[in-house]
C-alpha positions as CSV (number, residue, x, y, z in Angstrom):
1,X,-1.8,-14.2,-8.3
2,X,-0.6,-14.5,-4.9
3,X,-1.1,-17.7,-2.9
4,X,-2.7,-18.1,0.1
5,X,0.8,-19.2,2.0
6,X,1.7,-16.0,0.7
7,X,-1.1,-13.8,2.1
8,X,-1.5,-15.8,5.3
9,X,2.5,-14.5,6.0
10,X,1.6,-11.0,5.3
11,X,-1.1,-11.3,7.7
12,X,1.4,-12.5,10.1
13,X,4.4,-9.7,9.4
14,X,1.6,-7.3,10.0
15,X,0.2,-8.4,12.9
16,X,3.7,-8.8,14.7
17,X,4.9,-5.5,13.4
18,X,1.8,-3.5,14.7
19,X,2.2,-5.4,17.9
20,X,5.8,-4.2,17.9
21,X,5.1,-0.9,17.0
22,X,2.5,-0.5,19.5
23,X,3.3,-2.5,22.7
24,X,7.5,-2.0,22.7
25,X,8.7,-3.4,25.8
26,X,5.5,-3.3,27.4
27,X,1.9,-2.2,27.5
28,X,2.9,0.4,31.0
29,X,-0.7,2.0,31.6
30,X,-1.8,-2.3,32.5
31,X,0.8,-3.4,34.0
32,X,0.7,-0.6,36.5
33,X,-3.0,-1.2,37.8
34,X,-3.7,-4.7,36.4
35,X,-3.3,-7.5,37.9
36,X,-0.8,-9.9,36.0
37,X,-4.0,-12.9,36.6
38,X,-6.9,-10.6,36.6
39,X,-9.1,-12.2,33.8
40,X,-12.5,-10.1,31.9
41,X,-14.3,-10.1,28.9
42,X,-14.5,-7.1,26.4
43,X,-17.5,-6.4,23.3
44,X,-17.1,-5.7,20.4
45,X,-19.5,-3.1,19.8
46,X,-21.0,-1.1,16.6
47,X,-21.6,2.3,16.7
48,X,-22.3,2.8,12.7
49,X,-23.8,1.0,9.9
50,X,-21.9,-1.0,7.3
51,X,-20.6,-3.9,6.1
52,X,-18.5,-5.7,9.3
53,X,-14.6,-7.1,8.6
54,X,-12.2,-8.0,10.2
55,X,-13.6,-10.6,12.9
56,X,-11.4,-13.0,11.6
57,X,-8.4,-10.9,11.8
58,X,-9.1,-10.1,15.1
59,X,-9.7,-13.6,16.1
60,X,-5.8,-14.0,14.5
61,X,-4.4,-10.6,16.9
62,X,-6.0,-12.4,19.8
63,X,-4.6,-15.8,19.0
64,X,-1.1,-13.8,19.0
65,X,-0.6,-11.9,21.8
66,X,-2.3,-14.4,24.2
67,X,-3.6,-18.4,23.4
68,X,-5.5,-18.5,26.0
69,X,-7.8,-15.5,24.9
70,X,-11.3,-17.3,23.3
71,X,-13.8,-15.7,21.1
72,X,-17.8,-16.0,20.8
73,X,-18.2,-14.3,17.3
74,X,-22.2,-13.4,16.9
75,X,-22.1,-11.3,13.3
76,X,-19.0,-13.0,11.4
77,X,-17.5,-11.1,8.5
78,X,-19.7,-9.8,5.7
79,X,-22.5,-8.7,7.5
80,X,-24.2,-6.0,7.4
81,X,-24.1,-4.2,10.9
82,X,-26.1,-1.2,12.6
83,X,-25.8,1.1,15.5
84,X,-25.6,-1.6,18.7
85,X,-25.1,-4.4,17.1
86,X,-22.5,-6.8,19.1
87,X,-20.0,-8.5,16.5
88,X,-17.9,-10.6,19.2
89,X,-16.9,-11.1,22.9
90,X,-13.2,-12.0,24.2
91,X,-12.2,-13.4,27.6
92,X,-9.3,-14.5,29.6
93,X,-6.3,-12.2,30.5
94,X,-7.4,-8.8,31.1
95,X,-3.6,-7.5,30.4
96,X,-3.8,-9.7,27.1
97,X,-7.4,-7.7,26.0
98,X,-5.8,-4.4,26.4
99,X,-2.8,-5.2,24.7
100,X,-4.6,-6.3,22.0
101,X,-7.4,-3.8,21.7
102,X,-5.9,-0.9,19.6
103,X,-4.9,-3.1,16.8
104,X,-7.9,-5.1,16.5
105,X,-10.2,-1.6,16.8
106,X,-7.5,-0.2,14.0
107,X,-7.7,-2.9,11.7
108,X,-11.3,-3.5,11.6
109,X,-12.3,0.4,11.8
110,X,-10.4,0.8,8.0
111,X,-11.4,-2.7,6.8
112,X,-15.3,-2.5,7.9
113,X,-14.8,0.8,5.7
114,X,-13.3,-0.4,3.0
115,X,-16.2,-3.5,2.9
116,X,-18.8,-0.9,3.4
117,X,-17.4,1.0,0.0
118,X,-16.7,-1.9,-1.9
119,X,-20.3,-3.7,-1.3
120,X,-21.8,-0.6,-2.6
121,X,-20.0,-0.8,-5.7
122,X,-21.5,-4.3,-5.7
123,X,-24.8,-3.4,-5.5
124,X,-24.7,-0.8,-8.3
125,X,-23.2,-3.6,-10.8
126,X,-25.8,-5.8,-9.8
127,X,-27.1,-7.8,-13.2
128,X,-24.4,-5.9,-15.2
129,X,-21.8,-8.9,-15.1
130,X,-19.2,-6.4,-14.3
131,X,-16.8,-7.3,-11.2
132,X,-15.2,-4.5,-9.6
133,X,-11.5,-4.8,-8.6
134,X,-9.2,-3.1,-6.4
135,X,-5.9,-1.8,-7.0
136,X,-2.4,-1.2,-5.7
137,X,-3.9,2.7,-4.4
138,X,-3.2,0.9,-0.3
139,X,-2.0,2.1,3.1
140,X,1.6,0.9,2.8
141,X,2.4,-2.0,5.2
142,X,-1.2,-2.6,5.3
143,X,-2.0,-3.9,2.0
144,X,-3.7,-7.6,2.8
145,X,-6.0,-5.8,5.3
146,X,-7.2,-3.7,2.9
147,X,-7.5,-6.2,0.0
148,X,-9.0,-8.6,2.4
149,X,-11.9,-6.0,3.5
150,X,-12.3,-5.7,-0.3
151,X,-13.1,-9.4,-1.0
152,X,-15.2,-9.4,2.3
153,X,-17.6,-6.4,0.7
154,X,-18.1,-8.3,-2.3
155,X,-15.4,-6.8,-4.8
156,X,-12.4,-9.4,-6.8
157,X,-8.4,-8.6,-5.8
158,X,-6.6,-7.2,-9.0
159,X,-3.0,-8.0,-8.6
160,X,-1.8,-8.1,-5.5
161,X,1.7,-6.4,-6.0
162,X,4.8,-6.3,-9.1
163,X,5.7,-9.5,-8.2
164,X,2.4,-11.4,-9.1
165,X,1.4,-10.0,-12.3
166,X,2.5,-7.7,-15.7
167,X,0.9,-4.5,-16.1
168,X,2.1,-2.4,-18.9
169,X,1.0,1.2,-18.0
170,X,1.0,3.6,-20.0
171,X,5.1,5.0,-18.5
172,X,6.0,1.3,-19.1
173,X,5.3,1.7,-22.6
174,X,6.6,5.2,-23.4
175,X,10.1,4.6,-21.6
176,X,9.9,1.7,-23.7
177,X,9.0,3.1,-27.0
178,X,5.8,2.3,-27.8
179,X,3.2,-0.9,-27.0
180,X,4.5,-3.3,-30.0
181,X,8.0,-3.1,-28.4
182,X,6.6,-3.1,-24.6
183,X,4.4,-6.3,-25.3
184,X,7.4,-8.0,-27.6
185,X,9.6,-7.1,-24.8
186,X,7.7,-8.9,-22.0
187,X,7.3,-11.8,-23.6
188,X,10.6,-12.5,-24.1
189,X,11.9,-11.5,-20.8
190,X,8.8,-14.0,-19.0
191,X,10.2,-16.8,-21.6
192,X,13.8,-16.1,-20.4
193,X,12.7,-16.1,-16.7
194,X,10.5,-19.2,-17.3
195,X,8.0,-17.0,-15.2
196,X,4.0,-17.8,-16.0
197,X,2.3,-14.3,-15.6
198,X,-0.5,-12.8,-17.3
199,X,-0.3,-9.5,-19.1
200,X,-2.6,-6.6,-18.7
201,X,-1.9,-3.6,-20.9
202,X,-2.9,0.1,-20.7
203,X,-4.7,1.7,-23.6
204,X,-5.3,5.3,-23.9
205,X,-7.3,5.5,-27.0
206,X,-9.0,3.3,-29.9
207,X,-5.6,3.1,-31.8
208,X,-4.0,1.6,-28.9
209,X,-6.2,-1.1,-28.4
210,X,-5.5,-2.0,-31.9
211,X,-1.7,-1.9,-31.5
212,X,-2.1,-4.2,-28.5
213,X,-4.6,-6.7,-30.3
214,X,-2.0,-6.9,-33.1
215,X,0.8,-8.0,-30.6
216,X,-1.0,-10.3,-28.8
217,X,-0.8,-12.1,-25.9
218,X,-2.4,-9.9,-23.7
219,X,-4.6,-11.5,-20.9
220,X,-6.7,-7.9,-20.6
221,X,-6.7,-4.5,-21.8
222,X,-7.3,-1.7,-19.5
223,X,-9.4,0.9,-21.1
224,X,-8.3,4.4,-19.0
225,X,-9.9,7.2,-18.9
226,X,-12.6,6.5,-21.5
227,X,-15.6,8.2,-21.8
228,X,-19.0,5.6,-22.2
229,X,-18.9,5.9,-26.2
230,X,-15.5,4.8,-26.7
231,X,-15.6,2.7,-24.5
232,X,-18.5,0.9,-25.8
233,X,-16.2,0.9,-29.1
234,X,-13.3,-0.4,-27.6
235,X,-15.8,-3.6,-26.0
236,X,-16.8,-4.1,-29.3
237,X,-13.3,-4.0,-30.8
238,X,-11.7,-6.1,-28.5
239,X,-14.4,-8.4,-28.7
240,X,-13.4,-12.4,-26.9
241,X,-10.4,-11.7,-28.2
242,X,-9.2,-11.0,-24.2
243,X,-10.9,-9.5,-21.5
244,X,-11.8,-6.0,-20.8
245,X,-11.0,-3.4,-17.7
246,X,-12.2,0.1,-17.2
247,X,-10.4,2.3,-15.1
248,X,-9.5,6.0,-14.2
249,X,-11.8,8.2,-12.0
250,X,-14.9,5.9,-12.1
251,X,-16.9,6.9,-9.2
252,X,-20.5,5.3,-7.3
253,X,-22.0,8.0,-9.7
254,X,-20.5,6.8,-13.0
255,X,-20.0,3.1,-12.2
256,X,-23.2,1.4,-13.4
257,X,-23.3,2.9,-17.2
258,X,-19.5,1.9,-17.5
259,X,-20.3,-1.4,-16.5
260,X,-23.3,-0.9,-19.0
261,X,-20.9,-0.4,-21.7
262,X,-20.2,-4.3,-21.6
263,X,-16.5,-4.5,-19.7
264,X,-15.4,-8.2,-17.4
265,X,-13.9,-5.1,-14.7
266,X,-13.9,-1.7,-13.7
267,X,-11.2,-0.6,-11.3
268,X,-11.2,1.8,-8.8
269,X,-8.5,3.0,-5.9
270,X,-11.3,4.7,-4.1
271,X,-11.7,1.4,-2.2
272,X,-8.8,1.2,-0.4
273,X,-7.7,5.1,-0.6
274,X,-10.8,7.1,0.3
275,X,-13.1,5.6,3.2
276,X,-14.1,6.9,6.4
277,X,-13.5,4.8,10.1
278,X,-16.4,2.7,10.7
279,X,-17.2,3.8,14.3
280,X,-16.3,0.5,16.5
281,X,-15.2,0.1,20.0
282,X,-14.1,-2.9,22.3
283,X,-15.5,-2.2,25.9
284,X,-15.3,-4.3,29.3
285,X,-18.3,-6.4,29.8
């Protein structure tokens, strides 16, 4: 999986590339009627309800365009929020707040969405022992926020991107020619690379799942598109002989009796790909 080194320097290309994108050679609209050593405090205030991320991000935006900006936090990430609440206050430069507000309000809009989506997932697999993962379904450019907000609301990080893990879908194994050869293939190519990556494999029916248990090797087979009887069959063929994922359209509705049906994971891209704005906004105190 991806290290934290590696995340922390996404965290940082994104931040300078929003900056760049949204400041250019200056923010014009403050430097016209601010003062270049007028200082002011700003809120942080809720105007929803939901699952709060992004403090910490913000607290890293802040730290970037301006050291001398400082932070009170008062709700830190993971909490849940209502209408009024106050997350944070920032003071110093008053040029500094503006320049940074867009990107903060941005960034923790989508990710207090994506926290509020995931943690209901949560709740619904509460007692099951199923975890509920993420996938690559992201806002390009973007992708840490969102996976971030995901493990803030309670949900695990599936791979991060291509680089980090092997995922034999189910294009992988038809261009190929078929799982024996896909799975055969891979392992000799991570041998050859000297490259230490797990292997999760796609399986479209009960006949695929033996195919890829006959290979072996595999870390964890994805069970798409299943309905709940096969895959309670496939769970009970694969047995501990890896660990189980079920993916492909599972919604809040369906969630709990796939989870029932005794997979480690259920996947879903409607975390990252189909939220609404939490309602937030950063105003003068």
């Amino acid at each position: 999986m991806i290290t934290k080194k590696q995340f922390n320097k996404e965290i940082d290309l994104i931040i300078a590339n929003a900056i760049r994108e949204d400041v250019g050679d200056g923010d014009h609209s403050s430097l016209a009627c601010i003062p270049e050593d007028a200082e002011g405090s700003a809120k942080l205030l809720v105007k929803d309800e939901g699952i709060i991320a992004g403090v910490d991000f913000a607290r890293q935006v802040f730290e970037f365009v301006d050291t001398g900006l400082k932070m009170d936090v008062k709700i830190p990430d993971g909490s849940r929020v209502k209408h009024g609440d106050v997350c944070f206050y920032v003071s110093g430069s008053s040029q500094s707040i503006l320049k940074a507000e867009r990107l903060v309000l941005n960034a923790m809009q989508r990710m207090s969405a994506i926290a509020t989506k995931t943690n209901q997932y949560v709740k619904l697999l509460e007692g099951t022992g199923t975890q509920i993962l993420d996938t690559r379904k992201t806002t390009p450019g973007i992708r840490a926020l969102e996976k971030w907000a995901v493990v803030i609301g309670g949900g695990k990080n599936h791979r991060f991107a291509l680089y980090d893990m092997i995922m034999l879908k189910d294009n992988h194994i038809d261009f190929c020619g078929g799982i024996a050869k896909a799975i055969e293939a891979t392992k000799k190519y991570l041998k050859a690379q000297k490259l230490n990556l797990k292997i999760i494999c796609e399986a479209r029916n009960l006949d695929e799942i033996e195919q890829i248990l006959e290979a072996g090797g595999v870390y964890r087979i994805l069970i798409d598109n299943f309905n709940y009887e096969d895959t309670k069959k496939a769970v009970a063929l694969i047995g501990d002989k890896c660990l189980t994922e079920s993916s492909g359209g599972i919604t809040l509705e369906t969630v709990r009796k796939y989870a029932e049906c005794g997979v480690d994971y259920i996947s879903s891209g409607a975390l990252t790909h189909s939220v609404y704005n939490m309602d937030l906004s950063l105003k003068a105190v």
